[in-house]
N, C-alpha and C positions, 0 to 999 in steps of 0.2 A: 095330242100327239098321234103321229099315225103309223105302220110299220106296214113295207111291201107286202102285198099280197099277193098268197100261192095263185100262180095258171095253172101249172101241169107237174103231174108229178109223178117219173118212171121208175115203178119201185126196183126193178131188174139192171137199170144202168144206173140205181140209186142215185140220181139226180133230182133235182127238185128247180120248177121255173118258178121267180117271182115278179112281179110288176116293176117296172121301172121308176123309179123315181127320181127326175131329173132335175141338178142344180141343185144334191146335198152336198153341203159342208161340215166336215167332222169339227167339232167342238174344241180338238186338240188347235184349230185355226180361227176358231171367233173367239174362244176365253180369254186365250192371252192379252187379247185387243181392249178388253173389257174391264173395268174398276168400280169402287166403291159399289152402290148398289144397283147398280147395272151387273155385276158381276154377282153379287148375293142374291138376287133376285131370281136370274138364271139356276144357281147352283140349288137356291129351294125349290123351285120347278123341274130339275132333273129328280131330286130327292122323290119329290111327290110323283113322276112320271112313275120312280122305281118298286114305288109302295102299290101303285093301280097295279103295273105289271105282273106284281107278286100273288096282287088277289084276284088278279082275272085269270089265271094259269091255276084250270083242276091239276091235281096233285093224281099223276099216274096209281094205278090198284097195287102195281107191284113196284117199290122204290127199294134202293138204297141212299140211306145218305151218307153222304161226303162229310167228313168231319177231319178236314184238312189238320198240315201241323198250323195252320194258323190259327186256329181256335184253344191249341194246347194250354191249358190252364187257366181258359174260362168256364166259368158255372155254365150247366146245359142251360140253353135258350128253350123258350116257351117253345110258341108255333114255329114251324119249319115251313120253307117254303120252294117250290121250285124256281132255283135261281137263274140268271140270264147267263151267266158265269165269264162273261165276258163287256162287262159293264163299263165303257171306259171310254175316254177322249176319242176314240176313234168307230166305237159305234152308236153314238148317242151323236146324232147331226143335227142338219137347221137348212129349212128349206132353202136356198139363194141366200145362205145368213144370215134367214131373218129369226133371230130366236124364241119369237115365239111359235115355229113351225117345226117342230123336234119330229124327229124322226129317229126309231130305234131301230137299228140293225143286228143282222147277227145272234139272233137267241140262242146261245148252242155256248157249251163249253170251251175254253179257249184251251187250243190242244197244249201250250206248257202251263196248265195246272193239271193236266195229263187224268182228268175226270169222264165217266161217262157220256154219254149222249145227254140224261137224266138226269139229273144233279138235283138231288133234296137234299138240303142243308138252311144252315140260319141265312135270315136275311143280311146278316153283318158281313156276308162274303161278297155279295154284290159294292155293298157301300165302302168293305175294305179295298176294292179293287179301284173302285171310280176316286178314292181319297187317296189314294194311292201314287197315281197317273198324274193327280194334282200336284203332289209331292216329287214327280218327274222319278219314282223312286221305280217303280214296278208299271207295266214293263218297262226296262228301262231302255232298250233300245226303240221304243216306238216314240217317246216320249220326253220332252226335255223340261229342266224344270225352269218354271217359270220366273222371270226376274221383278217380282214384287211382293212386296211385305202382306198381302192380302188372304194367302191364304187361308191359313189357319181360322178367318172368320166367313170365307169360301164354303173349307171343310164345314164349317158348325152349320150355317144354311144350310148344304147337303142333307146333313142330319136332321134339321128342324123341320127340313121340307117333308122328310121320309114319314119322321111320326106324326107331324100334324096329319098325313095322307092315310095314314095306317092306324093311328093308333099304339103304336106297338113302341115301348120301350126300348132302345139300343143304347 
C-alpha cells in the first residue's frame, strides 16, 4: 500500500502539500461491486494494511489517549496504538480500482469524533470505525448500507486480516 507523500510543509499558514495520486477510488465505490471472496480477501488486506499502519507509527513522547464512550465497559486493551482515526470507506482507496493498489489517506482524526491531532487509543477504534461504514451505520451520512447478505463475514476478514498482521488479540 502506499499513502501521498509530504512536498512542502508551511508551519505559519499551517498547511501541508502532499503528492498527487491520480485515479484513486474510495472503497465506499469498489466494495459494493465486490462478493464472495473477492470481497473477503479485500476486506483481510485492509485488516492487515491497518495492523502495518499501526506499528510503523512511533508513538509521540507526550500522548493522551482517547478512551472514547465506545470503549465503555470493555477491559483495558494490552498495547495502544496511534490510530488513523478516520479509517473508513472513504479513505482506504484503490488505485484506478484496482484493489490490489490501496492507498490510505487522511491519517488525522476525523473532526466528529471531536479527538485530537494525536490520538493514542486501542486499536479496536480503527477496526470499529472501518466495521462500522460496513454496516452503512457510522458515518452515516457519508455512507450507505450495503444491499447484501455478506457482510458480517466481510467484517470477520477485516478482523482476521488485522491479527494475522499484528498479532494482537481484538
Amino acid at each position: 500500500f502506499t499513502a501521498p507523500r509530504p512536498l512542502a510543509y508551511d508551519k505559519e499558514a499551517g498547511t501541508l502539500e502532499l503528492e498527487l495520486i491520480e485515479r484513486i477510488v474510495p472503497l465506499a465505490d469498489v466494495l459494493p461491486r465486490l462478493r464472495g471472496m473477492d470481497a473477503m480477501s479485500l476486506a483481510n488486506r485492509v485488516g492487515g494494511v491497518l495492523a502495518v499502519l499501526h506499528g510503523s507509527w512511533g508513538l509521540p513522547e507526550t500522548t493522551t489517549m482517547a478512551d472514547a464512550d465506545i470503549f465503555h465497559g470493555l477491559e483495558p486493551a494490552g498495547e495502544l496504538v496511534l490510530a488513523h482515526g478516520d479509517y473508513g470507506l472513504g479513505n482506504v482507496c484503490c488505485i484506478g480500482g484496482d484493489v490490489g493498489r490501496l492507498v490510505i489517506l487522511d491519517p488525522e482524526p476525523a473532526p466528529f469524533l471531536d479527538m485530537s491531532a494525536t490520538v493514542i487509543t486501542r486499536p479496536e477504534l480503527d477496526i470499529a470505525l472501518f466495521a462500522s461504514c460496513l454496516e452503512g451505520i457510522f458515518p452515516y451520512q457519508f455512507y450507505w448500507r450495503y444491499d447484501w447478505k455478506g457482510i458480517p463475514v466481510v467484517r470477520e476478514e477485516l478482523i482476521k486480516g488485522y491479527v494475522d498482521e499484528s498479532g494482537r488479540a481484538i
